[in-house]
Structures are given as structure tokens and as C-alpha cells.
DRENTI-979653 format. One record per residue: residue number from 1; x, y, z of N, C-alpha, C in turn. Coordinates in steps of 0.1 Angstrom, whole numbers, always signed. Each point is the difference from the previous one (the first is absolute). Example, Ala and Ser with C-alpha at 12.3 -4.5 7.8 and 13.67 -1.06 7.14 Angstrom:
2
 pos   n.x   n.y   n.z  ca.x  ca.y  ca.z   c.x   c.y   c.z
   1  +132   -57   +78    -9   +12    +0    +9   +12    +0
   2    -4   +11    -7    +9   +11    +0    -8   +11    +8
! end
This chain:
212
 pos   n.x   n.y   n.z  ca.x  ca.y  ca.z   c.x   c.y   c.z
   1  +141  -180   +63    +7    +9   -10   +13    -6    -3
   2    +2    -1   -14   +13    -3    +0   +13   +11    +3
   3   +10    -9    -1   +15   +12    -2    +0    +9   -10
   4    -7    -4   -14    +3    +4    -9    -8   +10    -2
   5   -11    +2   +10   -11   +12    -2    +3   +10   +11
   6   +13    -3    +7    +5   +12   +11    +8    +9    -7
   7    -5   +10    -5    +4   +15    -7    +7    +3    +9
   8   +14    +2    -3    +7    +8    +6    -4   +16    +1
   9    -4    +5   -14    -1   +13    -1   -14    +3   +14
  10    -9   -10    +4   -10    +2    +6    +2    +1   +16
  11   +12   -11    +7    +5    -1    +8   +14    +6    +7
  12    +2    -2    +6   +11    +5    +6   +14    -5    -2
  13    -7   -15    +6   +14    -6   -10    -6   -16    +0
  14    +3    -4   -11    -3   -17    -4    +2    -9   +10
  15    -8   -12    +6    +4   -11    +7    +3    -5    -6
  16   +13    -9    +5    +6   -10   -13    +1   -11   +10
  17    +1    -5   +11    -2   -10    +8   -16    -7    +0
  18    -2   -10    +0   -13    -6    +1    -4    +3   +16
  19    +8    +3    +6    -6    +8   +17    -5   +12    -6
  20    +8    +4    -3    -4   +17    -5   -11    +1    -6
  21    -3    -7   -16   -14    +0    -5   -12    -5    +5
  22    +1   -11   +12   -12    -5    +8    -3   +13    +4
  23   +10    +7    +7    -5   +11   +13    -9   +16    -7
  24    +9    -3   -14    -6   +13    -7   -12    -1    -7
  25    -7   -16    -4   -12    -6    -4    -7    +2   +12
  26    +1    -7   +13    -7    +6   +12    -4   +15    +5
  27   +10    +9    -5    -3   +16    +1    -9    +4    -5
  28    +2    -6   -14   -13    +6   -12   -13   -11    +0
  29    -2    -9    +5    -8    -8    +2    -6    +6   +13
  30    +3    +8   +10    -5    +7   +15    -3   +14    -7
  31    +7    +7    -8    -4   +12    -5   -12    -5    -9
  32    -3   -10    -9   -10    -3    -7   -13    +2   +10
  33    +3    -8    +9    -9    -6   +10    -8   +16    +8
  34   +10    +8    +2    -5    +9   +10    -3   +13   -10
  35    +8    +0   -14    -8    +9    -6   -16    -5    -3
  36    -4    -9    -2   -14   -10    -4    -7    +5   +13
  37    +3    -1   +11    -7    +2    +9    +0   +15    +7
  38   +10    +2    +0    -5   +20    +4    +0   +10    -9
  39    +5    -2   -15    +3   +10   -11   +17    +2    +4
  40    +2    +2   -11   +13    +9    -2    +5   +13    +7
  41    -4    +7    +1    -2   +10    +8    +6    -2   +16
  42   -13    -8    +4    +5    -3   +17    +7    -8    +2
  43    +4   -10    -6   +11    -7    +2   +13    +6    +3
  44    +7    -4    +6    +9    +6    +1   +14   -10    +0
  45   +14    +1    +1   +13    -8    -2    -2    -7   +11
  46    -1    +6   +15    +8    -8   +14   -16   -11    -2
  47    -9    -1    -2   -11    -9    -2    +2   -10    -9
  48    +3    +1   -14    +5    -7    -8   +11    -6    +6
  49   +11    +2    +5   +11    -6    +8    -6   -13    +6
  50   -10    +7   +13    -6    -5   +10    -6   -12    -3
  51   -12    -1   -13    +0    -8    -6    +9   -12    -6
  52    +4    +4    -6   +10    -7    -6   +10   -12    +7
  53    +0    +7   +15   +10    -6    +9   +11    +2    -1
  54    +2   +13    -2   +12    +4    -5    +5   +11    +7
  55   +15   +10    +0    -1   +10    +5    -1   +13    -4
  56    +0   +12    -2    +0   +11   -14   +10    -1    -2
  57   +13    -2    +7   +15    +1    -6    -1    -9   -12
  58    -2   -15    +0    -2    -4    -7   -11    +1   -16
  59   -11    +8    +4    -5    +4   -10    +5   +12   -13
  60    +4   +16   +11    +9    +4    -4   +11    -4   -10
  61    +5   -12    +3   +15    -5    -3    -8    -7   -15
  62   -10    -1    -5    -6    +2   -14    -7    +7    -7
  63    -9   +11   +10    -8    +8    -9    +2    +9   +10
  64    +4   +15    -7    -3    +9   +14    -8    +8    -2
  65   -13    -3    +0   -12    +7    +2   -10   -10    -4
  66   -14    +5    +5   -10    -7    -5    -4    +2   -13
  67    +1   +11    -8    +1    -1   -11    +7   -14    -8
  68   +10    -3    +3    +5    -7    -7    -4   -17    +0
  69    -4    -1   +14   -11   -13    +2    -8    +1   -12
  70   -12    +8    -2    -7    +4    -8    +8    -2   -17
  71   +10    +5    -2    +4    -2   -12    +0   -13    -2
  72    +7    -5    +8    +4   -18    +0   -15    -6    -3
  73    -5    +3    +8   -15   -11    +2    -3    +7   -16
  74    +2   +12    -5   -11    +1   -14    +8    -6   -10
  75   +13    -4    -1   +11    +0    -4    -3   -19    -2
  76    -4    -3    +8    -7   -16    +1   -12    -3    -7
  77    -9    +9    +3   -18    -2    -2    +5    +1   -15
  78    +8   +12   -10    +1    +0   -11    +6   -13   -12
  79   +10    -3    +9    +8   -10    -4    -8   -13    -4
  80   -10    -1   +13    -3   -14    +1   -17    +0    -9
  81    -5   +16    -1   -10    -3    -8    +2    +4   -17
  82    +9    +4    +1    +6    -3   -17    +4   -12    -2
  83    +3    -8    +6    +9   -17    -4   -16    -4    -2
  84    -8    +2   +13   -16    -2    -4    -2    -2   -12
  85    -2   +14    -6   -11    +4   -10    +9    -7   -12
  86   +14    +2    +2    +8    -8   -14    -2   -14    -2
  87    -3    -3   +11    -1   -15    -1   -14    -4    -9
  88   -10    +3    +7   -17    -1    -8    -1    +4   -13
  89   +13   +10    -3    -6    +7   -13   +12    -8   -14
  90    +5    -4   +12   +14   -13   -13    -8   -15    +4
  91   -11    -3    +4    +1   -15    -2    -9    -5   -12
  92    +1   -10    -6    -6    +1   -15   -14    -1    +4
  93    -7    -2   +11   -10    -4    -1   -11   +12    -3
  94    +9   +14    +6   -13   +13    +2    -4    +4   -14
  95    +8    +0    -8    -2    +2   -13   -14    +0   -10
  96    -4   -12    +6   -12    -9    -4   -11    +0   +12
  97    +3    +5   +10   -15    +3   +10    -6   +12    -3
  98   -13    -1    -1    -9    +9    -1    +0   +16    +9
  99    +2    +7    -8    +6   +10    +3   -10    +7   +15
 100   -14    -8    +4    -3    +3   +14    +3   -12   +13
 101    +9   -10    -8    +7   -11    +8   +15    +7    +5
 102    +1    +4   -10   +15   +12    +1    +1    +8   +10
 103    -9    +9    -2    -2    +9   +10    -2    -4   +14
 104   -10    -4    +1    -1   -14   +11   +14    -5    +7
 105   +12    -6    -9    +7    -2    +9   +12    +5    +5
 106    +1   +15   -12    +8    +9    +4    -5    +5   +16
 107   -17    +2    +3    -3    +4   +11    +2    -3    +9
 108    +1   -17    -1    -1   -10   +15   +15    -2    +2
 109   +11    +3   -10   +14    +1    +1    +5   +15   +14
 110   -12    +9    -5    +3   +12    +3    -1    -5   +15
 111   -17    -1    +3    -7    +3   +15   +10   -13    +9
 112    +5    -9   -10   +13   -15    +8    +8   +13    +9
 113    +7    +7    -9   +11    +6    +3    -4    +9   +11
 114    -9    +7    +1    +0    +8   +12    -4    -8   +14
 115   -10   -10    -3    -3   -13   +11   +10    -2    +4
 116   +16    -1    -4    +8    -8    +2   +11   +14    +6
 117    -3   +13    -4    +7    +8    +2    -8   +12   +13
 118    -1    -1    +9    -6   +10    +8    +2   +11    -1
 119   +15    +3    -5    +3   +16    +3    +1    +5   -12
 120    +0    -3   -15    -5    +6    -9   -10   +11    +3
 121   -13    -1    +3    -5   +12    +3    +6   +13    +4
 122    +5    -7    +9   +11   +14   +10    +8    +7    -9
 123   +10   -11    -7   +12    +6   -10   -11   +12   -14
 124    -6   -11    -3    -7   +11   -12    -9    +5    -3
 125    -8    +0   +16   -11    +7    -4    -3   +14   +12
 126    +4    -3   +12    +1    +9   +11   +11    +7    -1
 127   +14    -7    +2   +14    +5    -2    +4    +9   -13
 128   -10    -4   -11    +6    +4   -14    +6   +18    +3
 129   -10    +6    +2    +6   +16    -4   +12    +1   +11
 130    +1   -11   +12   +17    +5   +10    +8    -5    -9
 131    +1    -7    -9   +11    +0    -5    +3    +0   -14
 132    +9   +13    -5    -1    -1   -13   +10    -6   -10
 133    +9   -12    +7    +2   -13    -6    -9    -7    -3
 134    -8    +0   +13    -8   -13    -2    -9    +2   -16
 135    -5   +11    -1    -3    +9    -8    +1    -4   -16
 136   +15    +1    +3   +13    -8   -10    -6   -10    -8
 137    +2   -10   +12    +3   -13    -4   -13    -4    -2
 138   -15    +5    +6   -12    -3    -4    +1    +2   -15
 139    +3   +16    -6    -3    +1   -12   +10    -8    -9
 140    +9    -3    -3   +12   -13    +2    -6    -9    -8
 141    -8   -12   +11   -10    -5    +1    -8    -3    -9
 142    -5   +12    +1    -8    -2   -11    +0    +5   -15
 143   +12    +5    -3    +4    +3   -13    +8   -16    -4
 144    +5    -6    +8    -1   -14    -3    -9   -13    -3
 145    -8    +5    +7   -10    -5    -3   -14    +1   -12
 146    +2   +12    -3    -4    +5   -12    +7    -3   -12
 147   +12    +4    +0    +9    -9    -9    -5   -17    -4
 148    -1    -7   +12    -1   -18    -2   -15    +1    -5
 149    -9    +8    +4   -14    +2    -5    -3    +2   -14
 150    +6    +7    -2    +0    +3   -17    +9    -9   -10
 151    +9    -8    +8    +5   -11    -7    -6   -12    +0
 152   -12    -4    +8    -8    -6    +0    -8    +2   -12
 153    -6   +12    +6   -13    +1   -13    +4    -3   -12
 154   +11    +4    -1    +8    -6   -18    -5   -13    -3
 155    +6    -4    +8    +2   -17    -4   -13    -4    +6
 156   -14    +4    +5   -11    +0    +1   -12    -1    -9
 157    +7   +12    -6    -8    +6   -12   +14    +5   -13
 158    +3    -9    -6   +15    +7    -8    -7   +11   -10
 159   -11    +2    -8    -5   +10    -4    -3   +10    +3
 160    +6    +5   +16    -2   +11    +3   +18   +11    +0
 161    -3    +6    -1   +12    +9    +2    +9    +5    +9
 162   +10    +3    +0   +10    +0   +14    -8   +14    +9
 163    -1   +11   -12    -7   +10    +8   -15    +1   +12
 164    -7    -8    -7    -9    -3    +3    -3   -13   +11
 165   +12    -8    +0    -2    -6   +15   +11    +5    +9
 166    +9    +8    -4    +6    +7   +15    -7   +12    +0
 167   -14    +4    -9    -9    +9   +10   -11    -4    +6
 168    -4   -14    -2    -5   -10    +8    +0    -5   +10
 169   +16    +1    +3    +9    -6   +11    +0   +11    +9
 170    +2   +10    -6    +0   +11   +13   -13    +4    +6
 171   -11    -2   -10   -16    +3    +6    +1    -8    +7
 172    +3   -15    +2    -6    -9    +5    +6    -3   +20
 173   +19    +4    -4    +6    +3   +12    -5   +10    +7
 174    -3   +17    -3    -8    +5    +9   -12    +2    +4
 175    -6    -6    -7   -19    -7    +5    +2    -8    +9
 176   +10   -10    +4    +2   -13    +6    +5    +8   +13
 177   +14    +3    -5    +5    +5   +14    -6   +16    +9
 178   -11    +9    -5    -9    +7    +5   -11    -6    +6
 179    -8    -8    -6    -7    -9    +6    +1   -10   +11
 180   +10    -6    -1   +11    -5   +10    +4    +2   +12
 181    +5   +15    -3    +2    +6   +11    -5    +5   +11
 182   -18    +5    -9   -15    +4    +6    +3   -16    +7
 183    -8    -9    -3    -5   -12    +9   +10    +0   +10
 184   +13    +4    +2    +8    -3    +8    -3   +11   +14
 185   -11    +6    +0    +0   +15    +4   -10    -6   +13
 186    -9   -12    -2    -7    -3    +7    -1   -17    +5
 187   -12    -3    +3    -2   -16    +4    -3   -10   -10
 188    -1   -11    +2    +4    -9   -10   -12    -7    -7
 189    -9    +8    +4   -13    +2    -9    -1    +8   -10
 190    +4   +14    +5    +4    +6   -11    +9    -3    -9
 191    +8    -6    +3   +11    -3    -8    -1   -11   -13
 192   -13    -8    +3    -5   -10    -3    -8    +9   -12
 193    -5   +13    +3    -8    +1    -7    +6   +15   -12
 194    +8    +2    -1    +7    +5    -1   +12    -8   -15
 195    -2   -14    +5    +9   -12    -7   -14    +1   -13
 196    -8    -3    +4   -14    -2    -6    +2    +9   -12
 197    +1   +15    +7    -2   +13   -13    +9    -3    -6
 198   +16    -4    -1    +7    +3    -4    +1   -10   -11
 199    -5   -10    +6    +1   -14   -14   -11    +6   -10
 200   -12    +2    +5    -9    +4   -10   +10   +15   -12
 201    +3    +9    +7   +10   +12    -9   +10    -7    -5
 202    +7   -11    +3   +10    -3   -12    -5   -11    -8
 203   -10    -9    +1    -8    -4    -8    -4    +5   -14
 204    -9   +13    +9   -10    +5   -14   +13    +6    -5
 205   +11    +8    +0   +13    +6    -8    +6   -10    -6
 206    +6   -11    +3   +11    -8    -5   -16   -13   -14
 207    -9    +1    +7    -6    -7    -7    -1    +4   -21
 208    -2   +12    +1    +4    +4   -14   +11    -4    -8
 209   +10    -3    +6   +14    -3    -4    +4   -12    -1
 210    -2    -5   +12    +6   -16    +5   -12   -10    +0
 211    -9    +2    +1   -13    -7    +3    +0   -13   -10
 212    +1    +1   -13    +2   -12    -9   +11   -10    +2
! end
């Protein structure tokens, strides 16, 4: 995590020493770890410490509560999968892939990110209703994302209208992220199959539009 993604408003108070930021990367990297593996819920601060190799004074002395772990870690997942999605949807190549190549690799960008992220699940799919920042910054999220969605389809399809692909853009962000959130509910078969339905539903929708 960089410096520049330590929200003061989310912490207690900023590391500005490179000792400081290792030690507060390892906090949220042990709270990742142990929300992934027991839920949110039972986890608790002197454990995350414990982990971490750290002591609660020291944890304290950045976040004081587990809530705020939790903000930070969502406060990351968001950051880092918006630079994601911006990046795929600005390189000249997507433009011109067949709109089930498209989808395709928006998917395998997606399923990267949670392989690569363990406690995603935790932050927004078990955690979601404890916190209603997190809440926040999910819907946040995805009104940004909706936004770059519909500035796509423009320049996708320029014959379509602004109305009409940011009401595109919003069908398409909460089909994704409902669906999304289902597969996240279970095992990774399901989840597999679940990826399946969901390409087929934005397929047959976006194909009327974008398909040429």
C-alpha cells in the first residue's frame, strides 16, 4: 500500500516514516489475512496485533478500532480496482475486441483481483451491512464506475446517446456487482458458475447495442 493511499480521514494518524508505513502495511496485511480466514466478526484487534508481530499500542497508535482496519483494507480493494478497470477500458486495444472477448476480459481482470486479494470477500460481502462507510465507499465505487462505463459505450458505439448508455452503465454495474456478490457467498465452483450466468446476461443485453 502506498503513502499516498493512507487516508488520514480513515486512520488515526498518517505514517510518514518508511518504519511507520512498513509496520502499518503489515497490520492491514494480518487484518487482511485473519479477516479471510475467520470473518470479520470474530476477528478481533489483540489477534490482528498478534499477527502482525506487533503490539495493540502500536496498532491503536493508527487505527482505533477494527472498524477502521476494515475501512482501510476497503479503502485499498477500491482504489486498486478502479486503477484496474481504468486501465482496460483506456487502452486502444478494447475498443475493437469483440464485445464477448470484452467481457471475457473484464471477467478474468475481475476473478485476478480477488485471487490476488483474500479478504475482499470479508470487506464486501460478509462485513458489508457492519459498516455503513464501507457501505459508502462500495456505492462510491460504483457510481464511478458507472460513470467510466457509459463513457465507454460512447466511444464504442458513438451513435448511441448519453442517456441511454449511463442507463446501460447502471444496469450493467448492478447485475455485475449482485451477481458478484452471490458467487462470493459460496465455493469456487459456484463461483465459477455463477461467472458463467453472468457473462451469458450481459452478453445477450449489451449485444443489441454494442454487438456491431
Amino acid at each position: 500500500m502506498h503513502e499516498d493511499a493512507l487516508n488520514p480521514e480513515v486512520m488515526r494518524r498518517k505514517p510518514q516514516q518508511a518504519r511507520a508505513i512498513k509496520r502499518v502495511n503489515k497490520i492491514l496485511a494480518a487484518a487482511e489475512g485473519l479477516f479471510a480466514q475467520v470473518g470479520y466478526e470474530a476477528a478481533s484487534t489483540n489477534a490482528i496485533a498478534a499477527r502482525a508481530q506487533t503490539s495493540i499500542g502500536s496498532l491503536y497508535r493508527f487505527f482505533p478500532d477494527k472498524e477502521a482496519l476494515l475501512k482501510a483494507l476497503a479503502e485499498r480493494y477500491i482504489e486498486q480496482m478502479h486503477e484496474t478497470f481504468s486501465q482496460v477500458h483506456h487502452s486502444p486495444e478494447v475498443l475493437d475486441l469483440p464485445l464477448s472477448d470484452y467481457i471475457d476480459r473484464i471477467m478474468r481482470e475481475f476473478e485476478a483481483f480477488i485471487r490476488a486479494n483474500p479478504g475482499y470477500r470479508a470487506v464486501f460481502v460478509e462485513s458489508l451491512a457492519a459498516s455503513a462507510s464501507v457501505q459508502a465507499m462500495d456505492a462510491d465505487l460504483c457510481s464511478q464506475v458507472a460513470e467510466e462505463l457509459a463513457e465507454f459505450y460512447r466511444r464504442k458505439a458513438p451513435h448511441l446517446s448519453r442517456d441511454q448508455t449511463e442507463l446501460m452503465a447502471l444496469v450493467v454495474v448492478e447485475v455485475a456487482r449482485n451477481l458478484r456478490r452471490l458467487s462470493l457467498t459460496r465455493d469456487a465452483q459456484f463461483q465459477q458458475q455463477v461467472a458463467g450466468e453472468l457473462k451469458k446476461l450481459l452478453l445477450a443485453y449489451l449485444q443489441p447495442y454494442l454487438g456491431k
